[in-house]
C-alpha positions as CSV (number, residue, x, y, z in Angstrom):
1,X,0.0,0.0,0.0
2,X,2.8,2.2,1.1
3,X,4.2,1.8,-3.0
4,X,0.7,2.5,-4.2
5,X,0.3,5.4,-2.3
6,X,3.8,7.1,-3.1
7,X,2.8,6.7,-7.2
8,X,-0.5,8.2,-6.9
9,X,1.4,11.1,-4.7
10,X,3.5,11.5,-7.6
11,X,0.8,11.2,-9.9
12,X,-1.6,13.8,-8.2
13,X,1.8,16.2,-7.9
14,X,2.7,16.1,-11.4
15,X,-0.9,17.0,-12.7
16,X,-2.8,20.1,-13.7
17,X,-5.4,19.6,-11.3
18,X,-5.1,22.1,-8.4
19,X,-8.3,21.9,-6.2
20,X,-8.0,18.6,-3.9
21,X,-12.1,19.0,-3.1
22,X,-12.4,18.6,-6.9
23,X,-11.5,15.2,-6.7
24,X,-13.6,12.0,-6.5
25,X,-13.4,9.5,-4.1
26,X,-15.8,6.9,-5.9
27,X,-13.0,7.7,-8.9
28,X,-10.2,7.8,-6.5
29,X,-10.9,4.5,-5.1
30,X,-11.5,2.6,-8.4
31,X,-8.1,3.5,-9.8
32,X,-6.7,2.3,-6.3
33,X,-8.5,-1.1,-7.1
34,X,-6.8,-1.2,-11.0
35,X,-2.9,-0.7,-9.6
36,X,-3.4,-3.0,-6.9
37,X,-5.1,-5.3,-9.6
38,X,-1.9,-4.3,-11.6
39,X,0.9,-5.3,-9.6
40,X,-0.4,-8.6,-8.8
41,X,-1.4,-7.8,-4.8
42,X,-4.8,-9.9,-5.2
43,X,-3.5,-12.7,-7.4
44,X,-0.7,-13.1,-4.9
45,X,-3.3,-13.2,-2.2
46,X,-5.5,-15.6,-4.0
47,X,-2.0,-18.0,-4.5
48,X,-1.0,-17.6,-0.4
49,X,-4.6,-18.7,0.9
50,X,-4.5,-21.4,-1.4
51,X,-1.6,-23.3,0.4
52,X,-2.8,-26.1,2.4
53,X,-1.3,-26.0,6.3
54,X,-2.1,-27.0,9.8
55,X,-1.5,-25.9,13.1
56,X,0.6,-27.1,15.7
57,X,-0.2,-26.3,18.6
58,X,2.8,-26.8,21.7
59,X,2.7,-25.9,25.3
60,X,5.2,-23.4,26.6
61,X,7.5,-26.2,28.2
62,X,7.6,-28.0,24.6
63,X,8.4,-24.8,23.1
64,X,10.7,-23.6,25.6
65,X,12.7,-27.4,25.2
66,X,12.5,-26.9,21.3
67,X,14.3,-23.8,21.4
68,X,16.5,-24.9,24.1
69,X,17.9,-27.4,21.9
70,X,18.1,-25.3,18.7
71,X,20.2,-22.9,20.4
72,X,22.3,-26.2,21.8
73,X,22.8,-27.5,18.1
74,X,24.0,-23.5,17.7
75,X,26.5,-23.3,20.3
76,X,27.8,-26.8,19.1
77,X,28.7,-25.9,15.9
78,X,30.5,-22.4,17.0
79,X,32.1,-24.4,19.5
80,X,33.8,-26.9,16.4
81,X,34.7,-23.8,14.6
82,X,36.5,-23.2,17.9
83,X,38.2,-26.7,18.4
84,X,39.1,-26.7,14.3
85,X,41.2,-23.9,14.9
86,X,42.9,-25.1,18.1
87,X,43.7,-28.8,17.3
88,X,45.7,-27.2,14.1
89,X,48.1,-24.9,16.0
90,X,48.3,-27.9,18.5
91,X,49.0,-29.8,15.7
92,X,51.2,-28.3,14.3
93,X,52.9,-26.9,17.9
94,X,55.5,-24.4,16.0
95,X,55.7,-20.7,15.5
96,X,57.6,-19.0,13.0
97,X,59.4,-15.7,12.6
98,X,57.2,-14.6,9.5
99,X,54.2,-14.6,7.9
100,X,52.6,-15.1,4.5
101,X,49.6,-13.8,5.1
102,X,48.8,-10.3,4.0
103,X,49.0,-7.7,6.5
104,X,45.5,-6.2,7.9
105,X,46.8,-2.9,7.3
106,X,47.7,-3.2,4.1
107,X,45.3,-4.8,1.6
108,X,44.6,-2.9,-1.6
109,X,40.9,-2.4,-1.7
110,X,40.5,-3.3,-5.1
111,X,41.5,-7.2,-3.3
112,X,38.7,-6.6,-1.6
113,X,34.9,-7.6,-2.3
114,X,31.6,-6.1,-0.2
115,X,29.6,-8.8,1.4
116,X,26.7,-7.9,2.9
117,X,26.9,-10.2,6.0
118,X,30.4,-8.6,7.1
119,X,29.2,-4.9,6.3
120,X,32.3,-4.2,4.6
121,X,34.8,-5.4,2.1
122,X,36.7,-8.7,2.8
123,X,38.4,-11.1,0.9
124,X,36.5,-14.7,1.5
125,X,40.0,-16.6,0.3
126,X,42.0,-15.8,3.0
127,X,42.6,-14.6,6.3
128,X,44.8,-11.6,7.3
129,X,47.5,-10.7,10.2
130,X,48.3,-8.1,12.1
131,X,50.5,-7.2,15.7
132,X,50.6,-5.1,18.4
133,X,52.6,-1.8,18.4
134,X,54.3,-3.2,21.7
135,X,56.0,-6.4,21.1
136,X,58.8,-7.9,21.8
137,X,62.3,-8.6,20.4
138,X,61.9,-11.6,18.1
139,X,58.4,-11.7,17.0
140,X,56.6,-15.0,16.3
141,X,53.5,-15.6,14.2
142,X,51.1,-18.6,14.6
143,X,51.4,-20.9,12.0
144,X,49.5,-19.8,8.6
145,X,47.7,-23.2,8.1
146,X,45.2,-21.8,10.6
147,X,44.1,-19.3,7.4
148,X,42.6,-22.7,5.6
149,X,41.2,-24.2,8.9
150,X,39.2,-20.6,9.5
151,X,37.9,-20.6,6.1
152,X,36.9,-24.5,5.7
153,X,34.8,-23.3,9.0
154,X,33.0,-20.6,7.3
155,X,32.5,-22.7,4.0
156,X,30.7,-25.2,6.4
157,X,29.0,-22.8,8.5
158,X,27.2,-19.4,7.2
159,X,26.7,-18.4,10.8
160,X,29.6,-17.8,11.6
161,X,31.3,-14.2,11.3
162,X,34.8,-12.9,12.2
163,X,37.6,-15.6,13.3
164,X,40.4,-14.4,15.6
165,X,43.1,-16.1,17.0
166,X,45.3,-14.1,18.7
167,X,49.1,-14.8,20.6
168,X,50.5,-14.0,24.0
169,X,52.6,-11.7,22.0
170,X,50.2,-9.8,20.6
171,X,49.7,-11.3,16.8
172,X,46.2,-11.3,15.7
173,X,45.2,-13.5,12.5
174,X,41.5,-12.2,11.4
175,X,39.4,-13.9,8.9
176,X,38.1,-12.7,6.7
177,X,40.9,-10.6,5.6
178,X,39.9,-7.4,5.5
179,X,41.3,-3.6,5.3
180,X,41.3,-2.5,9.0
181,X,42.2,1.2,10.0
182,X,42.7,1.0,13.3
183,X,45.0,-2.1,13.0
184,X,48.4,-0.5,13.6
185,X,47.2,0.3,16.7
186,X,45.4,-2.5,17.9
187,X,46.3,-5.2,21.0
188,X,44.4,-8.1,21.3
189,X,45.4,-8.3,24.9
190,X,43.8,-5.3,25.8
191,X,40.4,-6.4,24.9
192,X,37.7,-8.4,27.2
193,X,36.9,-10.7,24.7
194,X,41.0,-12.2,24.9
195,X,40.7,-11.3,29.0
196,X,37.6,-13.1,29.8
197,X,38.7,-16.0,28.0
198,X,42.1,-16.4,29.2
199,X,40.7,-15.7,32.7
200,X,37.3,-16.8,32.8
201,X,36.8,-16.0,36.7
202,X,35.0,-13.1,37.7
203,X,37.9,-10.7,39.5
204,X,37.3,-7.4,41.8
205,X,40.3,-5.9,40.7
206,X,41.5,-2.6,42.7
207,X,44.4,0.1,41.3
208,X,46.5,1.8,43.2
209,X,48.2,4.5,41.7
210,X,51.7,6.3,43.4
211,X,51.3,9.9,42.4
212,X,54.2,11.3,44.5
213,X,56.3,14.1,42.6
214,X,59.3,11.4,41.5
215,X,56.3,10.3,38.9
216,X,57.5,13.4,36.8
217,X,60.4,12.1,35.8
218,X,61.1,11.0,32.3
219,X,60.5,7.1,31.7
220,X,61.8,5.1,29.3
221,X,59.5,6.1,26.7
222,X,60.3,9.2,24.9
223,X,58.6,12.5,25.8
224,X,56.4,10.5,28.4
225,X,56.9,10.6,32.1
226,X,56.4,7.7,34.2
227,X,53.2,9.5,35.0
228,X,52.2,9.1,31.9
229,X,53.2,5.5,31.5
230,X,51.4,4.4,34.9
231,X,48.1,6.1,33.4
232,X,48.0,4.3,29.9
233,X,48.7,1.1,31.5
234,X,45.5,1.5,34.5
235,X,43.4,2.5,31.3
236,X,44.1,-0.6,29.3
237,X,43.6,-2.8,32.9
238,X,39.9,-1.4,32.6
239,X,39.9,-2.1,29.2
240,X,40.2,-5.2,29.4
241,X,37.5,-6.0,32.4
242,X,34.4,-7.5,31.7
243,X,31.2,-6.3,33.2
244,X,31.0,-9.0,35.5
245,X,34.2,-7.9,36.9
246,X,34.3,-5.2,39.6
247,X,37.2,-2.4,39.7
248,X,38.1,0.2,42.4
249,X,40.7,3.4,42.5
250,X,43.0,4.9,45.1
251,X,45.9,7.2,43.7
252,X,48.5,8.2,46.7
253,X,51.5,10.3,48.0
254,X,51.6,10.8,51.8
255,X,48.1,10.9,51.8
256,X,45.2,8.5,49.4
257,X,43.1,9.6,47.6
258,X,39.7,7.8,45.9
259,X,37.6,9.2,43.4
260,X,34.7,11.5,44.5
261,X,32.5,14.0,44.0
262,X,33.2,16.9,41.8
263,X,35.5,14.6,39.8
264,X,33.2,12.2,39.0
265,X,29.2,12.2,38.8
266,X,28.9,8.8,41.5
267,X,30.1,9.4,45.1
268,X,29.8,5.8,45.1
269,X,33.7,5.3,43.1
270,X,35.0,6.5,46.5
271,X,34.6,3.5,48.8
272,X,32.5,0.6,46.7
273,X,33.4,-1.4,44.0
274,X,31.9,-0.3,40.4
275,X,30.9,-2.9,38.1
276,X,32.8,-3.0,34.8
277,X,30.3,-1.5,32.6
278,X,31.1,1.1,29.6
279,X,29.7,3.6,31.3
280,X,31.4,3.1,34.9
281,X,35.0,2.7,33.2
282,X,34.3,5.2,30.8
283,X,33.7,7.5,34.2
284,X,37.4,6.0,35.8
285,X,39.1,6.1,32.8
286,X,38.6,9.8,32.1
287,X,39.5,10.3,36.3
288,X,42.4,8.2,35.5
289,X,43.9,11.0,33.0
290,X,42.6,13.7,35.6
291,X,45.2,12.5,38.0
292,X,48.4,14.7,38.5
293,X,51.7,14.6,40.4
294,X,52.0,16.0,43.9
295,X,54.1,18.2,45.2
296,X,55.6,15.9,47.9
297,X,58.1,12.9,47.0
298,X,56.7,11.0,50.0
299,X,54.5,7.7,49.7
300,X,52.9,6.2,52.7
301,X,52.0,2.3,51.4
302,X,50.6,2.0,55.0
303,X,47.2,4.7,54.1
304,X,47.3,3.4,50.0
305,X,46.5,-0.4,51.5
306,X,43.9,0.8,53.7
307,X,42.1,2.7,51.3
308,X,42.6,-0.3,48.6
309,X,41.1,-3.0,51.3
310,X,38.4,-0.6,52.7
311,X,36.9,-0.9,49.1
312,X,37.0,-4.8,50.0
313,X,34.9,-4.3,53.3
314,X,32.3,-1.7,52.4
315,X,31.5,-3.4,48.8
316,X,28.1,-5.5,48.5
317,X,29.5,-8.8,49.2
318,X,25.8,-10.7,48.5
319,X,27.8,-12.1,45.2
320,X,29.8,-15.5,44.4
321,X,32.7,-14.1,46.7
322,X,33.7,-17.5,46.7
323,X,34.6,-18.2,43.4
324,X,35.3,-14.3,42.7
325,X,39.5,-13.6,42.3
326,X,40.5,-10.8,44.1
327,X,43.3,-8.9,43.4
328,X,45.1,-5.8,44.2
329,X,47.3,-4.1,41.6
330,X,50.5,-1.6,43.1
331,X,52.0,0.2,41.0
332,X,55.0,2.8,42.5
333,X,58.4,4.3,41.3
334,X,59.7,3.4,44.8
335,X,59.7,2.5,49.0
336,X,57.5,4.1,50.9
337,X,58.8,6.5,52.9
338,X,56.2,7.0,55.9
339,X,53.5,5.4,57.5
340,X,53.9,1.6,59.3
341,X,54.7,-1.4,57.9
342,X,52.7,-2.1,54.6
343,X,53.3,-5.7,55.3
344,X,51.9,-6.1,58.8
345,X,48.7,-3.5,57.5
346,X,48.4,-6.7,54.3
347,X,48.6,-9.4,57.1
348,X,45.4,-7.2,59.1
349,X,43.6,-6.4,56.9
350,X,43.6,-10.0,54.7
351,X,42.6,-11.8,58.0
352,X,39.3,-10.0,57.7
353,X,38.6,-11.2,54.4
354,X,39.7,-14.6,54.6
355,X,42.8,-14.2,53.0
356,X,41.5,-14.1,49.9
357,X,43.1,-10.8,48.2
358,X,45.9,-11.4,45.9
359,X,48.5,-8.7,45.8
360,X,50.7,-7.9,42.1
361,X,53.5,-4.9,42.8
362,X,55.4,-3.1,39.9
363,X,58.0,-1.3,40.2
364,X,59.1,1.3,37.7
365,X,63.0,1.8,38.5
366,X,65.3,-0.6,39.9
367,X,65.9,0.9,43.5
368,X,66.9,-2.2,45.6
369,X,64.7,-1.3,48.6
370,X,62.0,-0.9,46.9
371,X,62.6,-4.3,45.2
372,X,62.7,-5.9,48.8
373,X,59.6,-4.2,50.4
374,X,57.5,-4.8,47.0
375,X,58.9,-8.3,47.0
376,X,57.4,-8.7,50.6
377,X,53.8,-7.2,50.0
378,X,53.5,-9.4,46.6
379,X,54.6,-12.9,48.6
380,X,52.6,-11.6,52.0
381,X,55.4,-12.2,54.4
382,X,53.5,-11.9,57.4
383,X,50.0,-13.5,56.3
384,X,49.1,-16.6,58.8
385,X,47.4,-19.5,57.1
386,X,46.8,-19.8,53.3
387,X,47.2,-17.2,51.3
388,X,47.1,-16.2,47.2
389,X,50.2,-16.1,45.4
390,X,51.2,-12.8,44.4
391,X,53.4,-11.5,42.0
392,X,56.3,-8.9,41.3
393,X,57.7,-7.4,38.6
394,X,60.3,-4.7,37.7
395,X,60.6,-2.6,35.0
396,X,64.4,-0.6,34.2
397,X,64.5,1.7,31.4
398,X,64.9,-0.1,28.7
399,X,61.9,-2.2,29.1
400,X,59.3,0.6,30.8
401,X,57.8,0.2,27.6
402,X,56.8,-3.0,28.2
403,X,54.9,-2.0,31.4
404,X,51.5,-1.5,30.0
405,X,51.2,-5.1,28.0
406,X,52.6,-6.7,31.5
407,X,50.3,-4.9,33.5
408,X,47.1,-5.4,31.4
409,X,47.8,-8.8,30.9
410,X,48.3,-9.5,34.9
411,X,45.1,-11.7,34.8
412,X,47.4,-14.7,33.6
413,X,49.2,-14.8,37.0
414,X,45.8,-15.5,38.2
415,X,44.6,-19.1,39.2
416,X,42.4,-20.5,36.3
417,X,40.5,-23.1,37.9
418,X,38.0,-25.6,35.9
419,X,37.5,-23.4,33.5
420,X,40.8,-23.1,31.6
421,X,39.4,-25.4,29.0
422,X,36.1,-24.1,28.2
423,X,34.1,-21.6,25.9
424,X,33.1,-18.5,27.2
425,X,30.8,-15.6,25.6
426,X,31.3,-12.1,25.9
427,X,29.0,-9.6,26.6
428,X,27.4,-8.3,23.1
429,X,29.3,-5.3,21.4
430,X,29.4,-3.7,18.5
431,X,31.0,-5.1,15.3
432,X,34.8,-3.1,15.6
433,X,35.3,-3.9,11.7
434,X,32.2,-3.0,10.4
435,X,31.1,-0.5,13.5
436,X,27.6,-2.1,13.0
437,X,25.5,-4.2,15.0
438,X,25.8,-5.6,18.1
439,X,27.9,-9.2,18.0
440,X,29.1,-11.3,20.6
441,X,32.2,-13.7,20.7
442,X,32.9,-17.5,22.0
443,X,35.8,-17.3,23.1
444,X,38.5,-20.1,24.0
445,X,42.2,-20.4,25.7
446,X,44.7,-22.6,23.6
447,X,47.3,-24.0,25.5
448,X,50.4,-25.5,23.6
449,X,52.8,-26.7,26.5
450,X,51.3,-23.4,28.4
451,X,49.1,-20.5,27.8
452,X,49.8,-19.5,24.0
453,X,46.1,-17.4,23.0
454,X,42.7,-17.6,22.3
455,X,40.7,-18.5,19.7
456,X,37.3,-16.3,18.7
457,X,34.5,-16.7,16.7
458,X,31.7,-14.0,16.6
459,X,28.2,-14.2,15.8
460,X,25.4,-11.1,15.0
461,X,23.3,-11.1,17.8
462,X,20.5,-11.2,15.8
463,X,21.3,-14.3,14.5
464,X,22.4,-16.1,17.1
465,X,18.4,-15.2,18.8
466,X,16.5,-16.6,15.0
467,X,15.8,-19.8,16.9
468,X,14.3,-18.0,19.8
469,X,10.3,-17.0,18.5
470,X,9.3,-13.6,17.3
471,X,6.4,-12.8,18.1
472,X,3.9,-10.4,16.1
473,X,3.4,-7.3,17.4
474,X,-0.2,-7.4,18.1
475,X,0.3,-10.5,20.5
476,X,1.5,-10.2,24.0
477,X,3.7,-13.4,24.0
478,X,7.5,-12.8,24.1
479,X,10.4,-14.3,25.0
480,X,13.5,-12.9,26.7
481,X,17.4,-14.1,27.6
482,X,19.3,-12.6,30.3
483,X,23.0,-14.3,31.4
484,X,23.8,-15.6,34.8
485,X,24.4,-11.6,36.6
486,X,20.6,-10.8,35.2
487,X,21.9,-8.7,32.5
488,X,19.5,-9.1,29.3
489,X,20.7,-10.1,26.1
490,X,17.7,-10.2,24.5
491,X,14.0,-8.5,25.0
492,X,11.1,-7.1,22.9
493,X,11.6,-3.9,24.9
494,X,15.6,-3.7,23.7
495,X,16.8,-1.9,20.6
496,X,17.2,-4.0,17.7
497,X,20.6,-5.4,17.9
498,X,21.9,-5.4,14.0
499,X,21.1,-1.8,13.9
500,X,23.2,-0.7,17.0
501,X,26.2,1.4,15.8
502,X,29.7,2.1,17.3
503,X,29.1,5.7,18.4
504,X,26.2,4.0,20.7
505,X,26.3,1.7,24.1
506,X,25.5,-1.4,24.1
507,X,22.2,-1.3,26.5
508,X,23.1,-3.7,29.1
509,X,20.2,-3.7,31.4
510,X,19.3,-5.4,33.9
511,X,16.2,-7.5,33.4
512,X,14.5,-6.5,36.7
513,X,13.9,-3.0,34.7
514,X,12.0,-5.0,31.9
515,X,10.3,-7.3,34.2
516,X,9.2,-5.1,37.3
517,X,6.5,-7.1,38.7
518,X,7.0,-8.5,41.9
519,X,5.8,-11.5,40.9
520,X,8.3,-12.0,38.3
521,X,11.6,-11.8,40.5
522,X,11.5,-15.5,41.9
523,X,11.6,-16.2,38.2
524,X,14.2,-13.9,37.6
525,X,16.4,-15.7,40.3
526,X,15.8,-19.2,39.3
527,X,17.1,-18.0,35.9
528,X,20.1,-16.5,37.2
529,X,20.8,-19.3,39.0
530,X,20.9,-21.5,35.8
531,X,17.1,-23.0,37.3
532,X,13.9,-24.0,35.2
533,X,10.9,-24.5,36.3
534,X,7.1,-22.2,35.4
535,X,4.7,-19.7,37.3
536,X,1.8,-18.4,36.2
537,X,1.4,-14.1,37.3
538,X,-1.0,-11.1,36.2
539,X,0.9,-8.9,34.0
540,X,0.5,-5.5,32.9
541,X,1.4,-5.1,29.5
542,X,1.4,-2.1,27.1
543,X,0.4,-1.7,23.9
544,X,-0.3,1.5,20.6
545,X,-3.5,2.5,20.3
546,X,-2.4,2.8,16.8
547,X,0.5,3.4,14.5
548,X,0.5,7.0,15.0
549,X,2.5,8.4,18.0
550,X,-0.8,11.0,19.3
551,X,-2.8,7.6,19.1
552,X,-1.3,6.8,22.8
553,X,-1.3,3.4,24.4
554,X,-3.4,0.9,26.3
555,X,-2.6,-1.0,29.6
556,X,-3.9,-4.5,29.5
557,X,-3.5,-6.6,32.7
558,X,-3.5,-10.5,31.3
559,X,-2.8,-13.7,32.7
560,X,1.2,-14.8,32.1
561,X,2.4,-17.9,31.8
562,X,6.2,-18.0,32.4
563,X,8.4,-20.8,30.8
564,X,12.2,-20.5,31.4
565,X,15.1,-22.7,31.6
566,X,19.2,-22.9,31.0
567,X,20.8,-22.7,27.6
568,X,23.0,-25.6,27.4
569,X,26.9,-24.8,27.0
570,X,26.3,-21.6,28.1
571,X,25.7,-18.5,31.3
572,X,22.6,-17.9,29.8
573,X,18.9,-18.4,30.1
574,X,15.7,-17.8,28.1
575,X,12.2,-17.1,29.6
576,X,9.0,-17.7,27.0
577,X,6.1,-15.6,28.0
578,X,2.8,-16.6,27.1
579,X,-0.5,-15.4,27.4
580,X,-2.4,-18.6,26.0
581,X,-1.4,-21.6,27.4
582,X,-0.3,-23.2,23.9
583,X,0.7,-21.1,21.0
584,X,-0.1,-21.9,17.6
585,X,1.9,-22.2,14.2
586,X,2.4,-22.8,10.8
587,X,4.1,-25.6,9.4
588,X,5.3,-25.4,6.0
589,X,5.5,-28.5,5.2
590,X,2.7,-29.0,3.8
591,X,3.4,-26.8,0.8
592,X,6.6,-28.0,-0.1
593,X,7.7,-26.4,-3.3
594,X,9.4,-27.9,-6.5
595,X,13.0,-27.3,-7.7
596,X,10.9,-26.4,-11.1
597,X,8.9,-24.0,-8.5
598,X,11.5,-22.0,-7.1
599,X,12.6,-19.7,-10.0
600,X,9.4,-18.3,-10.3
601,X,7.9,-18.6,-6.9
602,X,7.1,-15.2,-4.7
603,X,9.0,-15.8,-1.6
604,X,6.4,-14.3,1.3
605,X,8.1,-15.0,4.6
606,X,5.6,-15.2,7.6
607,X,7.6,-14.9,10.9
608,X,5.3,-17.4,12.9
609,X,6.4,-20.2,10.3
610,X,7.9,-23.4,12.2
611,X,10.8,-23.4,10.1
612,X,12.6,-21.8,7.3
613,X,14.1,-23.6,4.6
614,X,14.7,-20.5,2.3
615,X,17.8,-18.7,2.8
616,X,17.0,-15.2,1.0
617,X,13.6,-15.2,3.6
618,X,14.6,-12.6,6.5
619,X,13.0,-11.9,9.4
């Protein structure tokens, strides 16, 4: 109608008739009648009601289980492209000094073909490489048979977007190959996706900054103090959390300091720990380059500790504490030079919590007392009882450059636990080749002998969810998916995911927003908790009026039946929402078509089918 209606526009534009009461609507509507007649609308109505179907009609459990186990067949095959890629480099268990591959930064774009699935140009053929500004001295590449193994895994399975594998050293190999702009400046190390995977374990994670007037000093790095240095390397630490993951702040001299109001908009930096999300480390980040040398070359470690543990004490400690890592980061150009002893303040403060916080010192200089007394706080001299292991780490002037790779990358000092060996998804983000969409990544370590990278596949968001119903708008059933924190990854009330760009967040909400009847949060709990199980509740639900903005909405309170169970090989759960007890749909196979068929068929998709078997239908 909308087609009709822009010709006749045009028609009645382009004409000599001026006076819109002249016209007539008897007329009017006839020549509606001959272009619809024209373009086929009611002979392509007359062909749809003519297919022959029936109507299956499954309770909310069965179609909760049928999803379940589409998703299940999903997750298997990402997983193989996963495993393809790993047994080769264990295979083949040899790096070189070089590779053949082209260079991400470098491919001509005439090499370079759009496909409409990637958003960009790639080249299908091949993958590409690229590597870290910071490296180190002698360089090595994974093995370029992983190139064929990445694309035999797309040639097998369309769902399946960008392949990453990147190194310990920093060397990425993408697939597709692709012209990437921001590749020369790129670390895979620094990103959540290579974090999360090579430590899977939820962390709190606490800075602490020295910011004593010896900072100012040039570092190894020209035309960068060691300031400077200190400040790019917290950044890319928060970088590379995940929102699960909690962080905290505390810069010091002879006194410590937390963020707080003015400098930020959340009193709440100052003594709890934030969750990792884009906009709470976007907030620390920017407080992170705020920070600025004092005018004193004293550092008290005794008042730092205290302010780094009190974040311990006064944060909400109703999580998995038990299977949380907890780990303070110390980073200093020197001994402290007042206060008590930062060792015997560690051994306090640690009995309170269990024991439980892990403590990683760097030192930027070599000063031999400063070696010692960092030494001690890392291995927790005077701790009684179990303890974490720590770890220390020094930095002279030739290798200061190094300090922000080492420091990002502390997670690998970290225990792994039972979950070395498995998959992991990320939270969804947006597509950084394309800059489109929202896409999230399975993720898993590869160990050759020990730790060597981690393998990544990513997948649209929005195609990941096709197994997971759609419903029409003018019905009130929906379904929703939130992970194991409660954050949603799906839900009707959620922008559409492939239309999310780069210059936007990611909504990350949690699903106790969307679901808000009291009612509801037992649900919400069991889901979280990886449960299944059904309740039925009165829901309010609210709908348009019309399609027009001024037509308003409506407030209809319905009885809910909630479905909801895990998602196997995965954090995640879905919820199904009905308001009839069985839900009704099409199955096409009743009106199977003909090879002969196809080339001349009119492909009209309805999104209630039970399945899809044409690959140009979209939803």
């Amino acid at each position: 109608m909308f087609l009709i209606l822009t010709f006749l526009i045009g028609l009645f534009t382009c004409s000599t008739v001026t006076a819109v009461d002249s016209i007539d609507g008897a007329l009017l509507a006839a020549e509606l009648r001959k272009v619809k007649e024209g373009i086929g609308v009611n002979y392509l109505q007359e062909q749809f009601n003519s297919f022959p179907y029936e109507t299956k009609s499954d309770t909310g459990n069965q179609l909760l289980q049928r999803i379940q186990s589409s998703l299940d067949v999903s997750l298997t095959q990402l997983n193989r492209v996963l495993t393809n890629v790993k047994d080769k480099i264990v295979s083949v268990n040899t790096d070189t000094d070089s590779s053949s591959l082209p260079r991400c930064c470098d491919i001509p774009d005439d090499q370079l073909t759009y496909i409409p699935k990637f958003q960009t140009k790639v080249d299908v053929s091949t993958a590409c490489v690229t590597a870290s500004p910071i490296v180190m001295d002698n360089l090595k590449y994974p093995t370029d048979q992983i190139s064929v193994t990445m694309k035999n895994n797309y040639d097998l399975n369309k769902n399946v977007l960008w392949q990453h594998y990147s190194t310990t050293e920093g060397v990425s190999v993408i697939y597709p190959a692709t012209n990437w702009e921001n590749c020369k400046n790129f670390d895979p190390r620094y990103t959540s996706s290579y974090a999360s995977a090579a430590s899977p374990t939820d962390k709190d994670v606490v800075l602490v900054i020295d910011t004593s007037s010896s900072m100012k000093q040039p570092s190894g790095i020209t035309a960068k103090t060691k300031m400077v240095i200190v400040k790019e390397a917290a950044n890319n630490v928060i970088q590379t959390l995940k929102p699960n993951d909690r962080v905290g702040l505390v810069s010091f001299d002879k006194e410590a300091k937390t963020p707080s109001v003015p400098s930020t908009s959340h009193s709440c930096y100052g003594n709890e720990l934030a969750f990792a999300t884009k906009e709470n480390t976007d907030e620390l980040k920017q407080y992170i380059f705020t920070l600025n040398t004092g005018t004193t070359g004293d550092s008290n470690y005794e008042k730092a500790l205290l302010a780094a543990f009190n974040y311990f004490h006064s944060s909400n400690n109703t999580l998995d504490n038990d299977n949380r890592v907890k780990v303070i980061l110390f980073i200093t150009d020197g001994k402290s030079t007042l206060g008590g002893n930062p060792v015997q303040v560690i051994s306090e403060e640690n009995a309170k919590l269990q024991n439980k916080i892990a403590i990683f010192t760097y030192l930027i200089g070599q000063d031999l007392d400063a070696q010692q007394q960092l030494t001690g706080i890392a291995n927790q001299v005077l701790a009684i009882g179990p303890k974490p292991v720590g770890h220390f780490e020094d930095f002279n002037q030739n290798n200061q450059k190094l300090l922000s790779t080492k420091l990002a990358t502390f997670y690998i000092h970290l225990p792994t636990g039972s979950q070395s060996e498995q998959s992991t998804f990320t939270v969804p983000y947006v597509d950084r080749f394309s800059e489109v969409g929202l896409i999230t990544s399975l993720c898993r370590p590869v160990n050759v002998i020990s730790f060597h990278g981690v393998m990544c596949t990513d997948v649209k968001i929005s195609e990941l969810l096709t197994e997971v119903e759609y419903f029409s708008e003018d019905e009130y059933s929906y379904a929703f998916m939130i992970d194991g924190l409660g954050r949603v990854l799906m839900h009707p009330l959620l922008p559409n995911a492939a239309f999310v760009k780069s210059t936007e967040d990611p909504v990350l909400v949690d699903i106790g927003v969307l679901e808000r009847e009291v009612d509801a949060q037992s649900v919400i709990e069991s889901m979280k908790s990886g449960g299944m199980g059904k309740k039925t509740l009165t829901k309010f639900f609210t709908k348009p009026r019309g399609k027009l903005v001024n037509d308003g909405s409506r407030d209809v309170s319905l009885t809910a039946y909630f479905y909801w169970g895990s998602i196997p090989q995965s954090n995640l759960s879905l919820c199904v929402v009905l308001v009839d007890e069985s839900y009704s749909e099409i199955d096409e196979s009743q009106f199977q078509l003909s090879d002969a068929d196809l080339p001349n068929v009119f492909m009209y998709h309805n999104r209630s089918l039970l399945k899809d078997s044409f690959s140009d239908c979209k939803f």
